[in-house]
C-alpha positions in Angstrom: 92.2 84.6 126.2 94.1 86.7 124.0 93.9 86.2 120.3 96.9 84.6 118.8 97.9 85.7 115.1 100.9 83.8 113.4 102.3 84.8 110.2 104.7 82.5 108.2 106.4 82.5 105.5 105.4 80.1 102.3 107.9 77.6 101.7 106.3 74.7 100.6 103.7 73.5 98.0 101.6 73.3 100.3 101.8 76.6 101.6 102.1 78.1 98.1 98.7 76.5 96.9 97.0 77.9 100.0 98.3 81.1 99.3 96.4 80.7 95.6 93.5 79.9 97.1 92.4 82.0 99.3 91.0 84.8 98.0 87.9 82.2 97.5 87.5 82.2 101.8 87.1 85.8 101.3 84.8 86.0 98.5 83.0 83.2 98.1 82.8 82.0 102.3 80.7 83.5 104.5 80.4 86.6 102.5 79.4 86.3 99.0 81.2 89.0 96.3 79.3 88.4 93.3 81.6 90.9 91.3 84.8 89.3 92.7 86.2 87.8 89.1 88.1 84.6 90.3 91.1 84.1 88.5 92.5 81.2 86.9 94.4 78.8 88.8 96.8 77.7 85.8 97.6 81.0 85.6 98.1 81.7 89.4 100.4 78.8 89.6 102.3 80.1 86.6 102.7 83.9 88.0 104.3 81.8 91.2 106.4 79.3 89.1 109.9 80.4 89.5 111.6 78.4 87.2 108.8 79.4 84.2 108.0 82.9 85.0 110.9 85.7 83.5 110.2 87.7 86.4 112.0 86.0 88.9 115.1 86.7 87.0 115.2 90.3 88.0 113.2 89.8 91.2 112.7 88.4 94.8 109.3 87.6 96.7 108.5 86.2 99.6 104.6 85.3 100.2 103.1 84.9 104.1 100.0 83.2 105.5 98.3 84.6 108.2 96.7 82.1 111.1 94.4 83.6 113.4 93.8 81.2 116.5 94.7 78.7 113.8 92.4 79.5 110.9 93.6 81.0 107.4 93.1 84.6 108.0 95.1 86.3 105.4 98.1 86.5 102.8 100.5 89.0 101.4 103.4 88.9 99.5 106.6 91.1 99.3 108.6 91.8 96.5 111.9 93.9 95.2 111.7 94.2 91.5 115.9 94.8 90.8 114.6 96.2 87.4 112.1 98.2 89.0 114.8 99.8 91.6 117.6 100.5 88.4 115.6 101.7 86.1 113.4 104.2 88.0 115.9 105.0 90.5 113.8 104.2 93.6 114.8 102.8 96.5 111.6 100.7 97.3 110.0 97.4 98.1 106.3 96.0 97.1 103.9 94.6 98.6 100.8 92.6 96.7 98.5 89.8 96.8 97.0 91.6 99.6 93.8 89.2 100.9 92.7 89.3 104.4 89.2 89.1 106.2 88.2 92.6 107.8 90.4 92.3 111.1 92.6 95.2 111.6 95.1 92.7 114.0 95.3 90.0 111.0 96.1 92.8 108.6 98.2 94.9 111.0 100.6 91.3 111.2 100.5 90.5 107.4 101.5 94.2 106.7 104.4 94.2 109.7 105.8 90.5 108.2 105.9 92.3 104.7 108.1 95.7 106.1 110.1 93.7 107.7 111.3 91.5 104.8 111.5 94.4 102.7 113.8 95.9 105.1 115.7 93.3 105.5 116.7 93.9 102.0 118.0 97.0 102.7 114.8 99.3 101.6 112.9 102.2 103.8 110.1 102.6 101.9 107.4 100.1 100.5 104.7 100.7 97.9 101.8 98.4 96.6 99.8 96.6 95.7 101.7 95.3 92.9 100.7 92.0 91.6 103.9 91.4 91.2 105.0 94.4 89.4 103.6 97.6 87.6 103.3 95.6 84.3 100.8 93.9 86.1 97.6 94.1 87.6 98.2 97.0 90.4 96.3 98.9 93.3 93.4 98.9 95.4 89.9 99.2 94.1 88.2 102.0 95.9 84.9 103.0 94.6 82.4 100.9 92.5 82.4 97.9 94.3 79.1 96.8 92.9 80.1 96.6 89.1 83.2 93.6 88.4 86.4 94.4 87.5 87.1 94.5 83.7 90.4 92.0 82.3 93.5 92.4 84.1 92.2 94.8 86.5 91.4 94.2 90.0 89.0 93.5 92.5 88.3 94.2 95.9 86.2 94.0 99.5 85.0 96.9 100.2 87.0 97.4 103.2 90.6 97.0 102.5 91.2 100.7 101.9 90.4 101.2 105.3 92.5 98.1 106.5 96.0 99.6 104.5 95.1 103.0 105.7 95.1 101.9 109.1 98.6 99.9 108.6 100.0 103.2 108.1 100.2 103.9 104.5 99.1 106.7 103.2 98.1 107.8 99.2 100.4 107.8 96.5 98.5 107.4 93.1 95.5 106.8 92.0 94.8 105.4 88.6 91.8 106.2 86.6 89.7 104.2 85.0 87.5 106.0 81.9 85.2 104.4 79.6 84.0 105.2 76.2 80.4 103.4 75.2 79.0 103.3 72.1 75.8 103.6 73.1 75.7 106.9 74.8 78.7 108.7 73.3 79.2 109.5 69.7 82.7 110.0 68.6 82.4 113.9 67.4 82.7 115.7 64.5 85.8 117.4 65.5 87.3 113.9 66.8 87.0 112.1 63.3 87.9 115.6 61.3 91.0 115.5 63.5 91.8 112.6 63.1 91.7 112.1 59.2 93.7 115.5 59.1 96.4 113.8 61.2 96.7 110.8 58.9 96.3 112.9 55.9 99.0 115.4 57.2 102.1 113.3 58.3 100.5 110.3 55.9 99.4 108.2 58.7 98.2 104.3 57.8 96.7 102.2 60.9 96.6 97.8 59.7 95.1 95.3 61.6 98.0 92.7 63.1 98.1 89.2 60.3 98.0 86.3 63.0 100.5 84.4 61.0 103.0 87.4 61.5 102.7 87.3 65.4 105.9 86.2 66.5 108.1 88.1 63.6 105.5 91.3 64.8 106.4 90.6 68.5 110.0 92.2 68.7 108.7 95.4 67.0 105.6 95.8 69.5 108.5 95.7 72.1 111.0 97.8 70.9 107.8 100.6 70.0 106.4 99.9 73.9 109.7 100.7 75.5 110.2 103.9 73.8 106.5 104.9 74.8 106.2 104.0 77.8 110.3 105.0 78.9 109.1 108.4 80.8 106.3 107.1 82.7 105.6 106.6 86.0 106.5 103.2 87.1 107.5 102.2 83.8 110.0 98.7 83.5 111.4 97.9 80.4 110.2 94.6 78.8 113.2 92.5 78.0 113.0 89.4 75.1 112.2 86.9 77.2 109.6 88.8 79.4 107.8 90.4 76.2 107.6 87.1 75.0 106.1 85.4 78.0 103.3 87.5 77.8 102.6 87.8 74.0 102.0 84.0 74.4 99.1 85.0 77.0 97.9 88.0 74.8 97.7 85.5 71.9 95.2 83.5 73.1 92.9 86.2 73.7 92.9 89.4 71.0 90.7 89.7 68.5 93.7 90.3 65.5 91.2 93.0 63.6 91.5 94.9 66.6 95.4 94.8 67.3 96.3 98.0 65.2 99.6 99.2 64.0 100.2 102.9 62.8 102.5 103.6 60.3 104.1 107.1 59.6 104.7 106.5 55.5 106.6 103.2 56.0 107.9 103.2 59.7 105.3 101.5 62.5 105.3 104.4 65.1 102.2 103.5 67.3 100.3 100.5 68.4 97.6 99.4 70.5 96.2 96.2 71.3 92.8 96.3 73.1 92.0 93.1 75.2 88.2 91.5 74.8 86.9 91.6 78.3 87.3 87.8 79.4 86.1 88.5 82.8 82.7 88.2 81.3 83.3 84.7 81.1 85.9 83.9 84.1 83.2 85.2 86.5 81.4 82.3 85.5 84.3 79.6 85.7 85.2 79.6 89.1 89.1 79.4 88.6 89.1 76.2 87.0 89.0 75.3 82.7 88.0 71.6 84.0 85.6 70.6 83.6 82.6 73.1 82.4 85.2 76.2 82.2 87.2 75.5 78.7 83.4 74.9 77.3 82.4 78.5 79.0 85.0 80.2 77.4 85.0 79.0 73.8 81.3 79.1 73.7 81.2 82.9 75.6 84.1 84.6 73.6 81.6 85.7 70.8 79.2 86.8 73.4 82.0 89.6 74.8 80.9 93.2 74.3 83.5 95.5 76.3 87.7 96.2 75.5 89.8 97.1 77.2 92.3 99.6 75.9 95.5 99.0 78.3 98.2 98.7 75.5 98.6 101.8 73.6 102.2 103.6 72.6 103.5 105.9 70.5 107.1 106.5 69.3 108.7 109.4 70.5 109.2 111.0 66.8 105.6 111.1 66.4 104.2 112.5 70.0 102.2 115.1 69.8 101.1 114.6 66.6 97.5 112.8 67.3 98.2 109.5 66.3 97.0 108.0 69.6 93.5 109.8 68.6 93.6 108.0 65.3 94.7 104.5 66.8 91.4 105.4 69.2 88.9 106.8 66.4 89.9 103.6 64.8 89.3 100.8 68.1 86.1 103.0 68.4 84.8 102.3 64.5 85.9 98.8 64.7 85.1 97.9 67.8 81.2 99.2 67.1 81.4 96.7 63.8 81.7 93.9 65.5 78.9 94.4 67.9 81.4 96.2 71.1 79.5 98.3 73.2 82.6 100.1 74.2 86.3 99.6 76.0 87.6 101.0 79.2 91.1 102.5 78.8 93.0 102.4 81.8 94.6 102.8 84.2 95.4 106.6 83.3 97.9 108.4 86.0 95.4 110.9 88.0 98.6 113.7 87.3 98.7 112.7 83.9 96.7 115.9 83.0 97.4 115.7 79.3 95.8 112.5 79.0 92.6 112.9 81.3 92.0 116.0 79.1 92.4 114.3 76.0 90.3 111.6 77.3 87.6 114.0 78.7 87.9 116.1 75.6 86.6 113.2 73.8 83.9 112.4 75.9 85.3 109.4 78.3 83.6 109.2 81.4 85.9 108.4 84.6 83.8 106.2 86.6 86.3 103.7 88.5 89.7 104.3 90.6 92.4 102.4 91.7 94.7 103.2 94.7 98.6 102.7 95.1 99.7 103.2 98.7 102.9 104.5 100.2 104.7 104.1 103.7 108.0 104.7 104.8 109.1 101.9 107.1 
C-alpha cells in the first residue's frame, strides 16, 4: 500500500502544543542529538501567543503538522512579516520552524503546504528559515554538527540541508559564525594601540549599563540599533512595543558589566550587549524550569564561560571610525576578568567583506555557518 502523508493546518491548542513539541521526537526519539539545545517551553508558548507577542501586529503565520500513515512526522510554519515586506521592499514569504524526520515525501508535503499558503497571500518567492523573523533565531546549521549551538542560535539534524535542497530551494546566504577565545588568541599589539588611539582621538568613553537605569536606557539602545542596523540585509526596525518585549527577555540574562555603551564626548554612539551563553545550562533542562530546571539555571549561571556577541551597533556619525574595535577590545578585557574563555560574534553576512576582514584581521576564527534558502514558487 501506498504511503499516505497528511498535512494540516494548526488550529487548535492541541495542535499548537504538538507543534512545540516536536522537535523532542526528532532529537531525543529514536535518534539521540546530544547537541540539540531544547528550548524552553514558556518561551515557545510565548513566541506562539498571539495576543502577548508584538509580532503578530505586523505579521501572519500559519503552522502545519505533518502525519505520515498517521504518526507525527513533521512541522513547518509560514509567515509574511508586513514590516519585513515595507521596509526592505521584497516581495516574499517565510518559512521556519522547520522539523521533520529524514523522509524526503514528509518534507516534500510540509514544504508544498508552506508555498502554497504563502502564495495564497499573493507572494512568488519564499525564504527561510526564519524563526519567525530575521530578529530572530535564523537559518539552517550546516557544518559542525557535533559541537551545540551557542544562545539564540540554532540547531540542527544533520540532514535537513539535503531535505530543503531537494524541496527545491536553492542558496541565498550564509551567515558566519567566528569566535574569538581567550585562550589561544591574544588581542594584538596593534589591536589595543588602535583602539586607545580611537578613543583618544574623537574622545571615546565606553560605561558599563547601571541595572537600575534599564528601562530609561531601553529607548536609547533602540533608537542607536535602528540607525545601525537601517542598511543591512534583512534588517526590521524595532518599534516601542517590540524593543521592549524583548529587553524584558535580555534582562533576565546579561551580565550589566558587560552591556557597554560608547560615548563620543557626551553623545552614546555605539553599543553592544553580549549574551552569557545559557545553552550551557538549557542543554541540561530539558525544556522545562519545573521542577529541577529553575534550580539548574540559578545554580549554573556562574559556571558560563562563552558570549555571545550578537548586539553590536554604531551610529551612523561615527562609522568608520573604530569604535566597534573599541566596544570589542573592551568585551574582550572584561570578558577575560571575569573568568570568559571567549564569545562567538555572529551571525556575520558571508558578503559582508568589511566585517569578515575586520574580524579576521583580529584573529577570529570562522568555524560554524548557517544557511538561508531561497525558492521562487
Amino acid at each position: 500500500m501506498p504511503e499516505e502523508i497528511t498535512v494540516i493546518p494548526v488550529s487548535t491548542k492541541k495542535e499548537l502544543k504538538k507543534f512545540i513539541l516536536f522537535p523532542w521526537d526528532i532529537y531525543r526519539g529514536e535518534n539521540k542529538y546530544e547537541n540539540w539545545v531544547p528550548p524552553l517551553i514558556m518561551d515557545q508558548k510565548d513566541q506562539f501567543n498571539r495576543e502577548k507577542n508584538p509580532f503578530f501586529k505586523h505579521a501572519d503565520l500559519q503552522a502545519f503538522l505533518a502525519y505520515k500513515d498517521g504518526k507525527l512526522s513533521g512541522r513547518i510554519a509560514a509567515i509574511i512579516d508586513h514590516s519585513f515586506v515595507e521596509y526592505q521592499k521584497e516581495e516574499v514569504g517565510f518559512f521556519g520552524y522547520f522539523e521533520c524526520f529524514n523522509d524526503d515525501l514528509v518534507a516534500e508535503a510540509l514544504f508544498k503546504a508552506a508555498e502554497e499558503w504563502v502564495k495564497e497571500k499573493g507572494y512568488k518567492r519564499i525564504t527561510g528559515p526564519m524563526n519567525p523573523t530575521t530578529g530572530k533565531s535564523i537559518g539552517t546549521l550546516i557544518d559542525t554538527f557535533d559541537i551545540p549551538p551557542i544562545i539564540e542560535m540554532g540547531y540542527n539534524a544533520e540532514y535537513y540541508p539535503a531535505l530543503i535542497e531537494k524541496c527545491g530551494y536553492g542558496k541565498s546566504k550564509d551567515l558566519l559564525c567566528y569566535i574569538m577565545n581567550t585562550a589561544t588568541l591574544r588581542l594584538s599589539d596593534k589591536m589595543i594601540r588602535v583602539a586607545e588611539l580611537v578613543k583618544k582621538r574623537y574622545n571615546i568613553s565606553v560605561r558599563s549599563l547601571d541595572m537600575k537605569e534599564w528601562d530609561k536606557t531601553i529607548p536609547l539602545l533602540r533608537s542607536i540599533y535602528n540607525e545601525a542596523w537601517a542598511d543591512n540585509w534583512g534588517f526590521v526596525p524595532f518599534n516601542k512595543e517590540e524593543f521592549d518585549h524583548l529587553a524584558k527577555d535580555l534582562k533576565m540574562i546579561v551580565n550589566p558589566d558587560l552591556v557597554l555603551i560608547a560615548y563620543m564626548g557626551d553623545e552614546p554612539v555605539g553599543f553592544t550587549i553580549p549574551l552569557p551563553d545559557f545553552n550551557q545550562i538549557f542543554i541540561k533542562m530539558n525544556g522545562r524550569l519545573f521542577p529541577t530546571g529553575l534550580f539548574k539555571l540559578l545554580s549554573g549561571k556562574k559556571k558560563i564561560d562563552i558570549l555571545r556577541t550578537a548586539i553590536l551597533g554604531v551610529k551612523k556619525i561615527a562609522h568608520n571610525k573604530g569604535i566597534d574595535a573599541v566596544l570589542v577590545k573592551e568585551i574582550y578585557e572584561r570578558g577575560e576578568k571575569l573568568g570568559m574563555k571567549g564569545s562567538e560574534l555572529s551571525w556575520i553576512l558571508e558578503d559582508n567583506m568589511a566585517l569578515v576582514n575586520l574580524l579576521e584581521g583580529w584573529g577570529a576564527e570562522h568555524y560554524r555557518t548557517y544557511r538561508i534558502y531561497d525558492k521562487k514558487i
